[in-house]
N, C-alpha and C positions, 0 to 999 in steps of 0.2 A: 219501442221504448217500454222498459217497464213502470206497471203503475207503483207508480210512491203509496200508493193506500194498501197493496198488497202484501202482507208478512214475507219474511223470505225465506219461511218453510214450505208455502206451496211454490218452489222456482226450481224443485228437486232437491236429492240427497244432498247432504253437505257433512264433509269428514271435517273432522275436527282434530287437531294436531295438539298431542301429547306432548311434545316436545315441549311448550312454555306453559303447561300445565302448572307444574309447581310454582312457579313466578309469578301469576297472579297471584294479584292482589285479593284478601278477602277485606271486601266494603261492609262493616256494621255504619246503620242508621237506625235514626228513632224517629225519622220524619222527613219528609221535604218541603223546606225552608221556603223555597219560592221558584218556581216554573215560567217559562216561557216559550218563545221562537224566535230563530233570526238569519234569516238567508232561507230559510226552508226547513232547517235544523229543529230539534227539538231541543231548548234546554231545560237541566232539572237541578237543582242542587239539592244535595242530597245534608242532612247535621245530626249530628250525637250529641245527648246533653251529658254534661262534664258537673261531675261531683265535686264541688271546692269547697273543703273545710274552712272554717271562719270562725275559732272561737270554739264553743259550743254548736255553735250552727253550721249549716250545709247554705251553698248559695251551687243555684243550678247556673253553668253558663253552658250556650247553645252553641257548636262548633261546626263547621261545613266540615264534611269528610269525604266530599267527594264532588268533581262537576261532571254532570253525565250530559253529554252530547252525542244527538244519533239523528239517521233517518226518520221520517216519517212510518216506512215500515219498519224500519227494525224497534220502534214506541210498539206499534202494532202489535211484533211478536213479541214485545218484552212483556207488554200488559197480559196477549196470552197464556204466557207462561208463567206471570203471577196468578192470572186467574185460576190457571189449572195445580200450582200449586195451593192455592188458599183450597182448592176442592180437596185436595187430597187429601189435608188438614182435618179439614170440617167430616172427611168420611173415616178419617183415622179417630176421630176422638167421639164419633159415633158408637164406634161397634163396642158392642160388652166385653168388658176385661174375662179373660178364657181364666176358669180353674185348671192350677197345676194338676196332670195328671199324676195318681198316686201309680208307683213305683211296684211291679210286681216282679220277684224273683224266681 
C-alpha cells in the first residue's frame, strides 16, 4: 500500500494530458479562509476580497473562490510545489537588473 505521507512525484513519471488543459480553471485567492480534515482528506477553502463601492467608500467583502479537497500526499506535493515556487521568486528578484547591451553596427 502506498504511504499517504509520500508526495506522488516520487511514485514515477506521470504525463499530464493536454487535452483539458485549456478548461481549467484559473483559481485567483488572497488567502485561506479556513482549513481542515475529514475522512482522511484534506480541506482548504481558498477567498478573494471583493471591492464594493459604497458612496464615497469601498467596503472589502471576503468571498470563497474555491474548496480545495485532496489526499494527504497530493497537500504534500502541493506545498512542495509552492515551496519551490516561492524560491524561484525570491531567486528571481535577487539577481541584478542586466544593462541593455548597446547596439554595434
Amino acid at each position: 500500500m502506498a504511504d499517504p505521507e509520500t508526495p506522488a512525484a516520487n511514485q514515477g513519471p506521470v504525463t499530464i494530458s493536454t487535452s483539458s488543459s485549456e478548461r481549467a480553471p484559473i483559481i485567483y485567492f488572497d488567502g485561506a479562509s479556513c482549513f481542515g480534515h475529514h475522512n482522511g482528506a484534506i480541506q482548504i477553502e481558498l477567498a478573494a476580497n471583493l471591492l464594493m463601492p459604497i458612496g464615497a467608500a469601498v467596503r472589502v467583502d471576503v468571498v470563497q473562490t474555491a474548496h480545495l479537497r485532496c489526499s494527504p500526499a497530493a497537500a504534500l506535493a502541493l506545498r512542495e510545489a509552492l515551496d519551490k515556487a516561492l524560491a524561484m521568486l525570491k531567486l528571481g528578484q535577487q539577481q541584478p537588473d542586466e544593462a541593455i547591451p548597446t547596439v554595434k553596427n
